[in-house]
Phi, psi and omega in degrees: 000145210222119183270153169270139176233085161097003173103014167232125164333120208213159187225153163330036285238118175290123204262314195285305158301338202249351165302316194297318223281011164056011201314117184239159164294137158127351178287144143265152196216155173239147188243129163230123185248131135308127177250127169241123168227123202046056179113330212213162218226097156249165196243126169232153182304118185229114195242130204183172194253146197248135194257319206198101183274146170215171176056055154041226197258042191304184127311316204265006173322123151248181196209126174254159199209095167247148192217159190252112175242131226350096191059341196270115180322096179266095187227162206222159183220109156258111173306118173302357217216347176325139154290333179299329152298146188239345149202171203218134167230138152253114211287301184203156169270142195192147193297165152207154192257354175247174181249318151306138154237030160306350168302323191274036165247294152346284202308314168273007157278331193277331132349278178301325187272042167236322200273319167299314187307322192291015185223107140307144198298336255248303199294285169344265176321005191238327210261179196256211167212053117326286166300341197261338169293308212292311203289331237234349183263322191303315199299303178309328175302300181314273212331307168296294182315311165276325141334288192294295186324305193309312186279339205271133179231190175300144199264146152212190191325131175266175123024301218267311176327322191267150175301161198274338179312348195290115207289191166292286209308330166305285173319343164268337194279334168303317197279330184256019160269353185260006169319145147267098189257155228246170186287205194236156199271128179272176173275106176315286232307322186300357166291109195291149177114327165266118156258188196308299188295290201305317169296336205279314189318302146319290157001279152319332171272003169104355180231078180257022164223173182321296195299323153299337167313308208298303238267016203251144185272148211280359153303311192302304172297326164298342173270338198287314198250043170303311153327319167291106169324147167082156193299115207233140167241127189255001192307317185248019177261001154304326230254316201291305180296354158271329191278323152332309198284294220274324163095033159260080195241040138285319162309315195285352250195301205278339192258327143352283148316306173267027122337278169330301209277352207072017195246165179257137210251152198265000000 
């Protein structure tokens, strides 16, 4: 028996199935929700990365999903238990270290507003517009390419991968023996010159060990950590973080010191 909900068909919602399907942050997911438009009940598709599970396996459980559409940041709060959804998919599963991601929203805005400085007010008067459809198109494109970069974590087993006789339960436990777990981050800080905000930053941008420091070029970092208030010199932290990597860390400890004292280590 099929209940009305605002004049749209709605089925029954298995309580019990949509409990099993384990929906967590880090999952992509496909949402297909009943619309009703101009009279009539179409289902349209919402595919996105879940940011945030929240009230468990409540009655009142919700779940948030966001995906990037011409550029533009898309986030939808789905009741876990709607009859308005008609079906729930999880696309692909993927590790994570928060149980929120709401960071990736930060990370990609501060992305774009680098990609605007590089079009000078000089260029904008000059180009016709033509160049100016073409540049404002060039620009959306990245904005999605790092959006989706922003998004992409480890892939592991999907859905579709296990036979279907396979209970749900089964099917979370294969996808999470198959996990990466990814490495572990060192504490930046023994650098001298990285404080607490500068690690956090790094961190994020993917560059949480020594050794990604040492391979990173002192340009690269000063663009990573532009964002961060106060005056920052990255000149020796390549240099700290391979003796760090090596575990020399008396050198390190000794190249420091002079550091402190002001002299430039050779």
């Amino acid at each position: 028996m099929k209940a009305t909900l605002t004049g749209v068909n709605v089925s029954p919602v298995n309580m019990e199935e949509r409990k099993n399907l384990g929906i967590k942050a880090g999952d992509t997911v496909r949402v297909h929700q009943k619309i009703q438009d101009k009279g009539k009940t179409r289902i349209q598709i919402f595919e996105g990365l879940v940011l945030a599970r929240k009230h468990g396996s409540e009655p009142g459980a919700t779940f948030t999903v966001r995906k990037v559409a011409s550029g533009v940041g898309v986030e939808k709060i789905y009741p876990l238990y709607s009859p308005m959804i008609d079906k729930l998919e999880i696309v692909k599963r993927s590790k994570v270290r928060r149980a929120k991601l709401y960071f990736i929203r930060e990370k990609v805005a501060r992305e774009i507003k680098r990609q605007m400085r590089r079009t000078t007010l000089t260029d904008m008067a000059t180009e016709s517009g033509a160049e100016a459809t073409a540049r404002e198109a060039e620009e959306a494109k990245k904005a999605e390419e790092v959006a989706a970069a922003a998004e992409a974590v480890e892939e592991t087993t999907t859905p579709e991968e296990v036979p279907e006789e396979t209970p749900v339960e089964e099917v979370a436990e294969v996808k999470e023996e198959t996990l990466v777990e990814p490495a572990e981050a060192d504490d930046l800080t023994k650098i001298e010159g990285i404080g607490p905000k500068i690690a956090e930053t790094l961190t994020a941008a993917g560059v949480a060990t020594f050794a990604a420091v040492a391979a990173t070029d002192v340009e690269k970092i000063n663009e990573l950590i532009s964002e961060v208030r106060g005056n920052h010199d990255a000149a020796t932290w390549p240099q700290q973080a391979q003796l760090a990597t090596d575990g020399k860390w008396d050198e390190l400890k000794t190249l420091q010191d002079e550091l402190d004292g002001g002299k430039v280590a050779e």
